[in-house]
N, C-alpha and C positions, 0 to 999 in steps of 0.2 A: 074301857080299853080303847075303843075308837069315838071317843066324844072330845071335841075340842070344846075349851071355857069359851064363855062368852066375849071374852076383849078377842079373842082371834077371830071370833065370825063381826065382830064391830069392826077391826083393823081390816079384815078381808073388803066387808062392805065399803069403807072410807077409799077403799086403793079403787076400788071398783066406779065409785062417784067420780073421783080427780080424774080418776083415766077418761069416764067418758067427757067429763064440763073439759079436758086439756086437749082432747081429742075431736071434739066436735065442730071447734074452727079451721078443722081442714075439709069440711068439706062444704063449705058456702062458694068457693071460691074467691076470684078477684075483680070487682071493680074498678074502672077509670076514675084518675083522679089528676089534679092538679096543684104539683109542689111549689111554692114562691121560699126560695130561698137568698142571701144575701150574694148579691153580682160584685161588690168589692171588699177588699179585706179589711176595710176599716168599716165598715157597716156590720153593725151586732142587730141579729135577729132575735127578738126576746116574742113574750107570749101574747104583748100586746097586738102583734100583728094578726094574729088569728082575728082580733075583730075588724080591722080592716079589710083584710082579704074577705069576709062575710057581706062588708057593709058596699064593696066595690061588685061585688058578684048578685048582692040585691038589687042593686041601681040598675044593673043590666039585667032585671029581669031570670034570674038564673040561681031556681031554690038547690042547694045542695044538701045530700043527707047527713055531713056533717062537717064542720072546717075544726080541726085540733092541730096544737103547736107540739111537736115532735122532734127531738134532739133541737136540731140548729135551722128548721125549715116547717111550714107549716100547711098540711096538708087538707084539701075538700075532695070528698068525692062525691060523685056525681052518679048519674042515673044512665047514661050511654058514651059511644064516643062523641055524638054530634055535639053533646051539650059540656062535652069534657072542650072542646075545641074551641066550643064559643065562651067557653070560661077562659082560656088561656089568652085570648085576643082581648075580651074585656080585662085581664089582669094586666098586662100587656102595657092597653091603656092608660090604666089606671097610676101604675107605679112608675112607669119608664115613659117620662115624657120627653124625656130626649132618647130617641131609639138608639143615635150613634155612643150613648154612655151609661148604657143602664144601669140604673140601681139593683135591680132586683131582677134573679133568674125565675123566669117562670118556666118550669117544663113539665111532660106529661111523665105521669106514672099510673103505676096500681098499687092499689092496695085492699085488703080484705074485705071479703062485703058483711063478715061477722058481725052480731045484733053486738049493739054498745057494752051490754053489759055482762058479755062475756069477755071484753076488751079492758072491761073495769077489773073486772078477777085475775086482768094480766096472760088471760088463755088466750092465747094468740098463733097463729097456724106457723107449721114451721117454714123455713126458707126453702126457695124452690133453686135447682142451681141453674147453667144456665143452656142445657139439654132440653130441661123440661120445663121452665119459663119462657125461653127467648132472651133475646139481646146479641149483642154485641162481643164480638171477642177482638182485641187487639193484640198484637206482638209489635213492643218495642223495643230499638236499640241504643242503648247510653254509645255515646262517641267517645268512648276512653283517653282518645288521645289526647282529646280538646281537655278531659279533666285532666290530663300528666302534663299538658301544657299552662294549665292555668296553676298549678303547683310550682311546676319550673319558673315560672314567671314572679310566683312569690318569693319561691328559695332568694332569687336573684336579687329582692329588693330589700331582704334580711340580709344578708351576706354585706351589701350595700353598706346599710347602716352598721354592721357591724364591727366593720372594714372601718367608717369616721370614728365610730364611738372608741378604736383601739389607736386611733393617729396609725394606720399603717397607712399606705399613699398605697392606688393598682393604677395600672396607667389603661385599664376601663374591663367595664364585665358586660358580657351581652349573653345573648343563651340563641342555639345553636341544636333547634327541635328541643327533646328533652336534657341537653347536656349544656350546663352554665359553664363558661369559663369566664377564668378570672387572669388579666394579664398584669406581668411585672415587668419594673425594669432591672432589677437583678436577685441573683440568688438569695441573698441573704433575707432581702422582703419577702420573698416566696418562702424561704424557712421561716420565719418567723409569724407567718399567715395561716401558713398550715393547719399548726396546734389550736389556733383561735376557730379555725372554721371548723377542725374536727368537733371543737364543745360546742359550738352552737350551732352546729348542724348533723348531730347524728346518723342523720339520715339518709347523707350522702357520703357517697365513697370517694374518694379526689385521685387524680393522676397526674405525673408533671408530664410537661411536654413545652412544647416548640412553638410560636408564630411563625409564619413566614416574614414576616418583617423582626423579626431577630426578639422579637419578645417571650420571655417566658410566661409558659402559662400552668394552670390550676384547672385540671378538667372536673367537674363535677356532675355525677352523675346518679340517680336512687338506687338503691338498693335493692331487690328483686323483692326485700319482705314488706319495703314503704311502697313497691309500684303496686305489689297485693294489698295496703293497707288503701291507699289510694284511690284505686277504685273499688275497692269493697266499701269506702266510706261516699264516694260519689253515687254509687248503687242506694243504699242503704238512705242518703239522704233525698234521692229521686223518687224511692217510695214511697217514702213517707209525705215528700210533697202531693205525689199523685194519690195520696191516703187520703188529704185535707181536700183538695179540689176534686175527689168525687162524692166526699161528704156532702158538696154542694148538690148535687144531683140526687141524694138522699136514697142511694141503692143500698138494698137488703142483701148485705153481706156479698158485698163485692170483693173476688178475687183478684189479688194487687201480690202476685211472688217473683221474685227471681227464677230466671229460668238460663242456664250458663253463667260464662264468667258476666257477660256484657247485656243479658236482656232481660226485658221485662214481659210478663203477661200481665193483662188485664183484663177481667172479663165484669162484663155489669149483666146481672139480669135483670130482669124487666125493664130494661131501656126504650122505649120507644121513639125518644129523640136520638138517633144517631148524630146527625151532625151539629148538636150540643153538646153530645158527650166531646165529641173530637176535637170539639172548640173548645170546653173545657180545659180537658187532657192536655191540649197542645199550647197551652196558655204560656206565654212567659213571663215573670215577671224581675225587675231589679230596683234594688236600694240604693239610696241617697245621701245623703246627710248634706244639709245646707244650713246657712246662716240666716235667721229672720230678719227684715227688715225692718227695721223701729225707725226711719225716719220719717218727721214730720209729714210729706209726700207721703209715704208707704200708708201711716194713719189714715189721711184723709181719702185716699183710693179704698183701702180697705172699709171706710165709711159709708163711700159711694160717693165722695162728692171730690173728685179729682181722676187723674189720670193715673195708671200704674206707673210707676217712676222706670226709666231706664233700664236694661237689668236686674229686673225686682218680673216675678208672676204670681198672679192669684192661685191661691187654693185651700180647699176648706179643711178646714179643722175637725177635729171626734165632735164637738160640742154642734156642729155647721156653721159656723162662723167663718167669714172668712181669712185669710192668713196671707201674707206680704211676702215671699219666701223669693229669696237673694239665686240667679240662677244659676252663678259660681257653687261649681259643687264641691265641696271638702273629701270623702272619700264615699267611694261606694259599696254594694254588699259583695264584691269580691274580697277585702281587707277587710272584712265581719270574719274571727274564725268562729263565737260562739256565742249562744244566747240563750239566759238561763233565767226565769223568774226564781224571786228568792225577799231578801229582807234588808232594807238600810239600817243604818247606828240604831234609828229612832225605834226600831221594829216595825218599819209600814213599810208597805208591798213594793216593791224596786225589778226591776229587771236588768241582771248584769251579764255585760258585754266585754265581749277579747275580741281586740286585731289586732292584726299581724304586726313586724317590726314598722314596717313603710308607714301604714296608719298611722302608728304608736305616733311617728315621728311629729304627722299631720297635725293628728287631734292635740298634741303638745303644745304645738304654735299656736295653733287657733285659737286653744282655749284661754291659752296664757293671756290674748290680747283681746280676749273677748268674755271674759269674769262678767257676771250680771245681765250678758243677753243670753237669748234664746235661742236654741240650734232644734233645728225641723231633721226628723228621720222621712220620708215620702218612699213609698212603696211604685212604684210603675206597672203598670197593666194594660196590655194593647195600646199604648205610648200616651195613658190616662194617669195621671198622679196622684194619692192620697196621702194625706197627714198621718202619720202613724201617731205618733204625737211630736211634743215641740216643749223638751223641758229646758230650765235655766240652767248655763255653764254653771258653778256654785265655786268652781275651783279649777285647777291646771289638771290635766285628764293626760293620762297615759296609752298603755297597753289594753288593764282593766280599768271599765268605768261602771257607773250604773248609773239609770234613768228613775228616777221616784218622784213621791207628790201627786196626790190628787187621781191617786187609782187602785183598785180595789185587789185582791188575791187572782180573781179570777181575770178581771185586764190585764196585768201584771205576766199569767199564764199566754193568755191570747196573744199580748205584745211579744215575749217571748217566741213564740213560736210563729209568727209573722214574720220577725227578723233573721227567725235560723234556717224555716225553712218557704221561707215566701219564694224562693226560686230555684230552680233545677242546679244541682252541681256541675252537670255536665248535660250538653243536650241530648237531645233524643230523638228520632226518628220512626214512625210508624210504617214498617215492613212488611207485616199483616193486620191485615183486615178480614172480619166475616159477621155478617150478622144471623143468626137465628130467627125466623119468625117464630109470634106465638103460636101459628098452628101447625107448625110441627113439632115445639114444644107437647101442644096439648095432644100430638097423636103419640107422642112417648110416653106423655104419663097415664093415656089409657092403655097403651100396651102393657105399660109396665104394670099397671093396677090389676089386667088382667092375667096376669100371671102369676100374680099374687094369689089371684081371686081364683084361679082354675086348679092352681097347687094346695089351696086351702080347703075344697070339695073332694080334692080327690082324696088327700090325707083323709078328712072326716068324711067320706064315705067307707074306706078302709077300714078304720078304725072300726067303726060300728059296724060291720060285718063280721069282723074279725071279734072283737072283742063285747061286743054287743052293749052293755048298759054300760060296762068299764071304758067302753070305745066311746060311748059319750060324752060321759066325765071329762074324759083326754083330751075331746074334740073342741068342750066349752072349756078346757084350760088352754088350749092353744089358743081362744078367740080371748080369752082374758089377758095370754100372752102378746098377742098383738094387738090389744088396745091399750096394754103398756106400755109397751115400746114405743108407739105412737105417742102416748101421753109424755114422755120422757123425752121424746126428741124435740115436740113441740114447749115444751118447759123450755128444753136448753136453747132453744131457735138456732133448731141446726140445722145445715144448710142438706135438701136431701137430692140428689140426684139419681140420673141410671145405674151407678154401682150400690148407694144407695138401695132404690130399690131391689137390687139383686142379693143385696146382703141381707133386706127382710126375710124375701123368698129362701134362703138361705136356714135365716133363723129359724122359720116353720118347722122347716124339714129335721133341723137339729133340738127343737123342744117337743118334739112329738117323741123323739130318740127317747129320752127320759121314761115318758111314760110308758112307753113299748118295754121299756127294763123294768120297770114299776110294776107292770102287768104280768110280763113273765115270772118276776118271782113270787107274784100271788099266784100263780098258776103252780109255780114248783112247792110252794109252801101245800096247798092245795092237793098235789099228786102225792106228796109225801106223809098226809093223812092228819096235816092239822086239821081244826076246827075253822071255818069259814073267818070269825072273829079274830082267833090266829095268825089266821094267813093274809089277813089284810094287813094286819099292825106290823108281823114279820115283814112283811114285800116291801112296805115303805121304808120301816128302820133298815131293812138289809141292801136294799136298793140305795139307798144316799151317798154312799161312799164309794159304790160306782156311777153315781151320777155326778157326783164333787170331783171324783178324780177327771174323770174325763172333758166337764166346763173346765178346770182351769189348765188340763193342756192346751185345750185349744182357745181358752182366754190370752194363754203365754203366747201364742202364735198371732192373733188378733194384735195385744198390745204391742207387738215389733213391726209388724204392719203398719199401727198407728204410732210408732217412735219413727221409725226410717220411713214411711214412705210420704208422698204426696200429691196436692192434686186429687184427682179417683180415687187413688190407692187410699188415702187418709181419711177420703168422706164413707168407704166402703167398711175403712177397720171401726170409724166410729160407732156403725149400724149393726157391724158384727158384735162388737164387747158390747153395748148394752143390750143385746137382745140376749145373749149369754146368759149374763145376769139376769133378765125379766125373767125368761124360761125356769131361770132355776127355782125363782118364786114360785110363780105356777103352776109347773109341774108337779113340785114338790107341796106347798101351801094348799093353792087352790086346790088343785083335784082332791087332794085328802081331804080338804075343806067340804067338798061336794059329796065325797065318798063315806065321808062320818054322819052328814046332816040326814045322808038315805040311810044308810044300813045301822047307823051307831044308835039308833032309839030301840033297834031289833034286840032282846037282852035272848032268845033263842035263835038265833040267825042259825038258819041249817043249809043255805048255799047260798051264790052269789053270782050273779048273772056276766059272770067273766069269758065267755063260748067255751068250747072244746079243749076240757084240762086234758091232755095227750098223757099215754102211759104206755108201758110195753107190753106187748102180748101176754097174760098172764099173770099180769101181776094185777092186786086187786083193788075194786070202785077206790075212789075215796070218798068219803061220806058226802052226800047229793049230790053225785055225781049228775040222775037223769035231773036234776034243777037246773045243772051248772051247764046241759047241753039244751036249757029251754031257750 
């Protein structure tokens, strides 16, 4: 009756191993370390760098306990700070021998001091946020206007072109804040302008009206649902840029959301270089596109054996070669509207590009009279230029073009996303600032641990008072529930904070709940004059379906937590629904687990060490009773 088969004391054991080997990397803590990751967009960090970073960090004398290449940046960590600092200055040296243009970001971090080969198993501690790590928090604000002006500026240069492309004549457009007008010199032009700017421009609403010098005019102005498309897409693409330039900084789940219609938060934890991050962060960059120079001059400079020719400046190529590139610039990545990796005729990697009407117009001329040379895309960064690459015209280029030849799925992606979002839609401004140290970090998460740890005592000394051997059970399914949960959030590497741990603390108190209703109805099975054996099998099966009913009210309550909220509210609903879940394991699995393995070999079990089965005056024992009060 109470014997579980043998695959559920195997599956119990297996749950019980992964919890502790997923659970034991949170308590080594963290280690200084020193990240080298790529300082320009056209520098790819691959895994060979790990061995240089090693072989620069030997030379100066400076053993690390281990250097490994990780995502996009490659990490050593070291034995203290002092030696974390004299590693950053040897790297420093090593890689960026021009300090005013470096190659490569060297900044501090931490990372786990977990032994290797729990690192090999992928068991890795979970995220700390940035309460109980440290770092840095910023709030910043997108300049909206600057992006509805830099739209307006476009509408205006489409309208332009579309104004030649129809032979209609305006006797000129200029813009006027966010409102473009268009002026005529008589009515019937302006009737007949109308309809053409209504289809190519949706997204403006027009108005007639009046010059004061007697002209009529076409006011144009967006639409309340494009000034929301507008800057929801200026937002949207800010983040994402500022997603890529903290990758360089290689932060553990760094917080990057919208916060109002116009701002951003940013939190990094474990930043320890502040004024890198901000240098980072505040970084601007913009696109180019130029004509390479193939004259004979340009060859022989580029050689090294002449002067750069008039007009013409050096700069290196992906391969590091150097490049001839014409200073006359064709358009830039304001007339980029898109950039997409994808696939030419041939089926080989391409990255395809849309600009606006004005570009279209550009790249048409140029390309027409420039079939079989070579045009440079250069990226800008702190007024430093790099070759994004530099493919052959092959034909007359329009609106859409694409860029192929001689690059792989994964360039193709990278170039891609260089182009779309290598710089801010609209700028942005840091209005707050704060940083966390780590030791008030680390006095939060020993407060928090101990209230974890004081709530955990108190439940299991309750229990076993109250409940005595069954109060045990309870108290090692609560510790197997919370090295579940632990285990599961370290799996997910989820980020854990102060709500966080208050949603553990949280969890305790509601997976004990279980067992307390587990208990009392062996207790009522018990008063009611089953047989011990009974009343154990009863309590469990009759308990479940008020232990199910109750997890998933308050799972439905957690998950709307974690649909709508954010911030705290969403790191708190995560710690709440899966502790939910573990509990109901637990509770329900383990303890019976524990509860069959004592009592289930008894084939005359005559009581059961549950304390004090209550009855009312007069009515009579139930069978071992004086057991069940030892």
């Amino acid at each position: 009756m109470n014997r579980y088969p043998l695959w559920k004391y195997l599956l119990l054991a297996f749950a019980l191993v992964v919890g502790l080997v997923y659970t034991l990397p949170n308590f080594f803590g963290e280690a200084p370390a020193v990240q080298v990751s790529s300082g320009k967009a056209t520098l790819k960090v691959d895994a060979s760098l790990a061995g240089r970073v090693e072989q620069a960090l030997q030379a100066a004398g400076i053993k690390p306990d281990f250097v490994q290449f990780e995502g996009n940046s490659v990490k050593a960590r070291l034995a203290d700070t002092d030696t974390q600092l004299k590693a950053k200055d040897a790297l420093n040296k090593a890689f960026n021998t021009d300090p005013s243009d470096p190659s490569y970001i060297v900044a501090l971090n931490l990372v786990s001091r977990s032994p290797h080969w729990l690192a090999r198993l992928h068991a890795l501690p979970m995220y700390l946020g940035l309460d109980l790590r440290g770092g840095v928090h910023f709030l910043m604000q997108v300049d909206m206007k600057a992006a509805l002006t830099k739209k307006a500026e476009s509408v205006a240069g489409d309208i332009r072109s579309t104004l030649r492309d129809k032979n209609i004549r305006h006797a000129g457009i200029n813009r006027e804040g966010n409102v473009v007008e268009v002026r005529f010199r008589d009515a019937e032009t302006r009737a007949a302008a109308l309809p053409v700017l209504n289809d190519s421009q949706p997204d403006i609403v027009w108005a007639d009206g009046n010059a004061s010098n007697g002209d009529l005019l076409l006011s144009g102005s967006l639409k309340p649902e494009a000034v929301r498309r507008v800057q929801d897409a200026a937002l949207k693409q800010n983040i994402t840029t500022l997603h890529n330039r903290v990758n360089e900084l290689g932060v553990a789940e760094p917080v990057i959301q919208q916060q109002g219609a116009d701002r951003v938060v940013v939190q990094l934890p474990g930043v320890q270089d502040t004024a890198k991050a901000k240098d980072i962060i505040g970084r601007t960059a913009t696109l180019e596109l130029r004509m390479v120079d193939d004259s004979v001059e340009a060859a022989a400079a580029a050689a090294g054996g002449g002067p750069v020719p008039y007009g013409t400046e050096r700069y290196v190529e992906r391969g590091g070669g150097p490049l001839m590139v014409k200073r006359q610039v064709i358009i830039t990545g304001d007339s980029l509207s898109d950039a997409q990796p994808g696939f030419d005729d041939h089926q080989q990697p391409a990255v395809h590009l849309t600009v606006d009407a004005k570009g279209a117009r550009i790249m048409r001329d140029v390309s027409r009279e420039n079939i079989g040379k070579r045009m440079a895309i250069l990226l800008f960064e702190k007024g430093k230029g790099e070759v994004v690459t530099a493919p052959v015209i092959r034909g007359e280029l329009g609106a859409r073009f694409q860029i192929s030849g001689r690059m792989t799925t994964q360039e193709a992606n990278d170039t891609a996303l260089l182009l779309r979002a290598g710089s801010l839609a609209a700028p942005m401004e840091i209005i707050e600032e704060r940083t966390i140290g780590p030791s008030l970090g680390a006095d939060n998460i020993a407060k928090g641990f101990a209230s974890v740890t004081y709530g955990f005592a108190a439940i299991a000394v309750f229990m076993c008072l109250y409940y005595l051997l069954f109060g045990m059970f309870s108290t090692l399914a609560l510790a197997f529930n919370l090295l579940m949960l632990i285990a599961v959030l370290s799996m997910l590497q989820a980020t854990l904070s102060l709500p966080g741990i208050a949603a553990i603390a949280l969890a305790l108190g509601m997976a004990i709940d279980s067992n307390v209703l587990i208990n009392e109805r062996v207790r009522e099975e018990l008063r009611g004059g089953a047989s011990a054996q009974a009343a154990i099998s009863a309590g469990y099966e009759r308990a479940w379906a008020t232990i199910l009913d109750s997890n998933i009210t308050t799972l439905i309550a957690g998950l709307a937590l974690l649909a709508f909220g954010s911030g705290p509210v969403r790191g708190f609903a995560v710690v709440h629904c899966l502790g939910i879940l573990t509990s109901m394991f637990s509770a329900v699995m383990f303890s019976r687990g524990l509860v069959n393995l004592w009592y289930g070999r008894q084939k005359k079990l005559k009581a059961v060490s549950i304390g004090q089965v209550w009855r009312p005056d007069g009515a009579p024992a139930p069978a071992g009773e004086a057991a069940d009060k030892a």
